[in-house]
N, C-alpha and C positions, 0 to 999 in steps of 0.2 A: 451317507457321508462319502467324499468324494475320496479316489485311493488316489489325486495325481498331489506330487512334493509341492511343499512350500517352497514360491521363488522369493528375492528382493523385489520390490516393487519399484519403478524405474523415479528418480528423483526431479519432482518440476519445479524445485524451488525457484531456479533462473526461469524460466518461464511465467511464470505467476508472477515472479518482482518485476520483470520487462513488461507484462500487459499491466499490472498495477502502475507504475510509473508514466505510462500512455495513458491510460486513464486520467490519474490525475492532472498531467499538460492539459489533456483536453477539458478538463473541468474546469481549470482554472482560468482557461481564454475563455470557455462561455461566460462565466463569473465575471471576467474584465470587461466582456462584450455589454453584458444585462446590466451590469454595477457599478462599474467604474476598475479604478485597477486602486484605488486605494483599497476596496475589500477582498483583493487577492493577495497583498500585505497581509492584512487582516487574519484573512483562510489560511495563508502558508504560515505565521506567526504560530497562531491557535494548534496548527497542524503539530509544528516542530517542538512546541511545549507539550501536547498530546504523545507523541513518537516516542520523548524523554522520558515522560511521566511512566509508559510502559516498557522503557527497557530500564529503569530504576527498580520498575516492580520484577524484572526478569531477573536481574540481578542478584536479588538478596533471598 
């Protein structure tokens, strides 16, 4: 067992939401490139009733 103290461990929440969020732009222009951009309506639609549905369930 190691004898050195327990630190905090440093927070990447903004980190992870900024590359999440590049991600998804870039998902959704290939999506408009391959498909059309009526099914990135579609994806982003599907998306923001998916997002709701899990902070409904955080919620309660």
């Amino acid at each position: 067992m190691s004898n050195q103290p327990i630190r905090r461990v440093e927070n990447y929440t903004d980190a992870f939401l900024t590359t999440f969020g590049v991600i998804l732009f870039m998902t959704l222009w290939v999506i408009a490139a391959a498909l059309g951009y009526l099914w990135v309506v579609v994806t982003a639609y599907g998306l923001d009733h998916i997002f709701k549905w899990i902070g409904r369930l955080r919620a309660d």
